[in-house]
Steps between C-alpha positions, in 0.01 A plus 500: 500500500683589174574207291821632371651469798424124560616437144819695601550248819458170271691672233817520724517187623398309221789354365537305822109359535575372141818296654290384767275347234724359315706303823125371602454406112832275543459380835126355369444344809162328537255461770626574885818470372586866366738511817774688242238730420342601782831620645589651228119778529577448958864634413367761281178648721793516757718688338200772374390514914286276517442283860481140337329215683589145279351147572163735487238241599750262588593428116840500409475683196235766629584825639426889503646797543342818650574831463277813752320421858214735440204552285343270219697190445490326133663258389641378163543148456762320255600160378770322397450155431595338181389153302576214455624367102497872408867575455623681175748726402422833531429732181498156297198465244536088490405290742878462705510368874800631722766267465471308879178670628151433532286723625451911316262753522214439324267729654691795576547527856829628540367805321165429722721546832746724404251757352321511813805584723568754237172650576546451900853631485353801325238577741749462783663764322207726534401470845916514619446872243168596713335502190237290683427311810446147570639121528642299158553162536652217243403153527684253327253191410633193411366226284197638329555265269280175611614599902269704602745742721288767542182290590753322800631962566123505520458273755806588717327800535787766363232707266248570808664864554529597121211758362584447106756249300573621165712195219535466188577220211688492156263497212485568127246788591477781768154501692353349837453099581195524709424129398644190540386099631490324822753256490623239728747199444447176656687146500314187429739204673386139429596242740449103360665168558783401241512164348620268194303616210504191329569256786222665743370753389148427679722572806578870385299804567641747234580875607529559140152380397353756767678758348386436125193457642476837664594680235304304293173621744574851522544529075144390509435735807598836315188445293286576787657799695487850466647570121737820677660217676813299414659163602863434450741201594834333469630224623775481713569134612414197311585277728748346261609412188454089505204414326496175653431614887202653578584790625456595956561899447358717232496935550388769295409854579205729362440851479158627512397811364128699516384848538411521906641343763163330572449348191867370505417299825215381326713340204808432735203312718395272139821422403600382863183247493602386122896434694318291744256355283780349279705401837140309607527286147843429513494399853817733622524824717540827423627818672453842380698766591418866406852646464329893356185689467510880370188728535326677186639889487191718666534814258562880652299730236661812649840355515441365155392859384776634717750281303379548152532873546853485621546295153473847330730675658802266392391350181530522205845287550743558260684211275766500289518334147706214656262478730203475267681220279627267811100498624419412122708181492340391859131602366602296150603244707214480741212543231665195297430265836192619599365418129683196546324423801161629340425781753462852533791762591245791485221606723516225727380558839708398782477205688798480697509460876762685785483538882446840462143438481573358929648835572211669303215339726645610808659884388441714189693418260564608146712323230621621236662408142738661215618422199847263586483292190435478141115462412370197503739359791347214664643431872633225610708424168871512399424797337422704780829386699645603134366892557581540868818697463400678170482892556177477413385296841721775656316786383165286615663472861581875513129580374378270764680640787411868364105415476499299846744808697265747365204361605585434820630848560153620437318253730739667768459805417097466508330359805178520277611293266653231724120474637344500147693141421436400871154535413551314185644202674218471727201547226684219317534251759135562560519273828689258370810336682803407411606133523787327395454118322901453676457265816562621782778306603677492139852727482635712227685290273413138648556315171 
């Protein structure tokens, strides 16, 4: 397949993927509730051919949209959730929040989604040309961000039928991420017996105090885990703010992080048993509720390979002075914090999570990056949200959707290849399962 020609679909259309982006970056709806957005991508995969099942999984915000009945099917998946406390005004070098919203995209993913319909509307393209032969699909994925969609997708079953998934995420740099963490999230609520702090306070069994306690435990508990593996909380419910009742109803929730899915259990498994521990001193109950758990990404070498070739054949990208200067103020801006903050901007390995790493354990999957942001970016900051409607996250989108069409062209065009990263899949799982750390009876977005 000629490269040109898939640069020549993306380039036509482009003007209206970037408006897509930039609606999803002002919608910046969070978690299971992108409803604006995920009609927006349905209405659009309808209106390029595309047969479009929604409430995929029986999530509100999930869908996807297939394109072909015969041949290989792959699949690129897409996101579109935002965060919370992350709004800004766009193109703004100062910290500035969106007069009366909350909530912005700090981590890219209306370029994240709407890159990877770009690339699915592209292939769609192809095989309605007869340039080659197969099944595309799109599946919109809602909250990636601490929801684990695609773990509950997973589970429902609607990747069983897919050979390959090919995504993508917004970066400072272009390359492959064939690493992230486990990760799960998990609520810690504390259940006492209120009383007059000063009156009768022997009569009180304080939520609060097994709270403090807990966190108190698992402080002294990161000394003796693996060092790869991290331990994060906030606290969500105090109970109160009297500090003469003791309080009956403390909450917090922790996120767990570690390099395999069985050593996460492991540390999820300590930190449960220093929860009950302090619920045993303090003489209260505790519940626990797992609310997310996302796999470690299993790495593809051939797709990898197959990806960083494609990288070639549409980079370098080209930027204009303008360009250059408005990714200078953000990398000014960023370096400035990070010394502030005494760590590293460069050379730092990643140790992020996503639910990609779910689909990865149970299809191939490759994931890719490019260069969306000024170097030095750090997600999940104002100054990402800032970027997200420069040009310069635009021209990462396009790349994105250029590198992912073009791959996937090949692996339909090549039935040896297709089996070359089947046979990667199964030398890396070596045996292994999957499993999900998500109880079985927990549903998407339950909290």
């Amino acid at each position: 397949m000629d490269s040109r020609e898939i640069w020549e679909i993306i380039q036509a259309e482009k003007y209206d993927f970037e408006k897509i982006s930039d609606r999803i970056w002002d919608y910046a709806e969070i978690r299971y509730k992108e409803y604006q957005s995920s009609q927006l991508q349905c209405r659009v995969l309808k209106e390029h051919g595309f047969a479009v099942t929604e409430a995929l999984g029986g999530i509100a915000t999930a869908f996807m949209g297939q394109y072909g009945e015969e041949g290989p099917v792959l699949g690129f998946l897409g996101e579109f959730d935002a965060l919370p406390e992350l709004s800004q005004e766009a193109g703004c070098t100062q910290k500035k929040p969106v007069e009366g919203k909350t909530c912005g995209h700090g981590c890219g993913h209306h370029l994240l989604g709407t890159g990877s319909l770009e690339a699915a509307c592209a292939i769609k393209e192809l095989i309605s040309r007869g340039k080659i032969h197969g099944t595309v699909r799109y599946y919109g994925c809602p909250a990636e961000e601490g929801g684990a969609g695609k773990g509950f997708l997973v589970r429902a079953g609607v990747f069983k039928d897919v050979d390959i998934c090919l995504t993508w995420h917004p970066s400072d740099v272009n390359g492959v991420m064939n690493h992230t963490l486990a990760n799960m999230r998990l609520f810690f609520d504390f259940y006492g017996k209120s009383a007059h702090a000063g009156a009768a306070p022997h009569m009180g069994r304080s939520a609060l105090d097994a709270l403090e306690l807990t966190n108190v435990g698992c402080n002294y508990l990161r000394e003796h885990i693996i060092p790869e593996a991290r331990i994060h909380y906030a606290v969500t419910d105090t109970g109160g703010t009297a500090p003469n009742v003791v309080q009956a109803f403390a909450q917090e929730i922790y996120c767990l992080r570690a390099p395999q899915q069985n050593q996460l259990k492991s540390v999820f498994e300590r930190v449960c048993n220093v929860a009950r521990g302090a619920a045993m001193m303090t003489d209260t109950s505790l519940n626990i509720r797992v609310v997310s758990a996302y796999a470690n990404i299993l790495p593809n070498r051939t797709l990898c390979k197959l990806v960083l070739e494609k990288f070639k054949e549409f980079c370098p990208v080209s930027y204009t002075k303008e360009e250059w200067e408005f990714a200078r103020q953000y990398q000014e801006e960023e370096r400035e914090y990070a010394l502030n903050q005494g760590i590293e901007t460069q050379d730092a390995e990643f140790s992020g999570s996503t639910d990609v790493g779910d689909v990865s354990w149970n299809v191939p999957t490759v994931s890719l990056t490019t260069a969306s942001y000024g170097a030095g970016t750090v997600m999940h900051t104002w100054r990402t949200t800032a970027q997200g409607k420069s040009s310069i996250a635009k021209k990462g989108m396009h790349l994105a959707a250029c590198v992912m069409a073009a791959a996937a062209a090949q692996l339909y065009e090549e039935p040896k290849l297709r089996e070359q990263v089947r046979g990667d899949f199964v030398k890396e799982l070596g045996g292994r399962k999957y499993f999900s750390l998500i109880p079985a009876d927990a549903k998407a977005g339950e909290f």
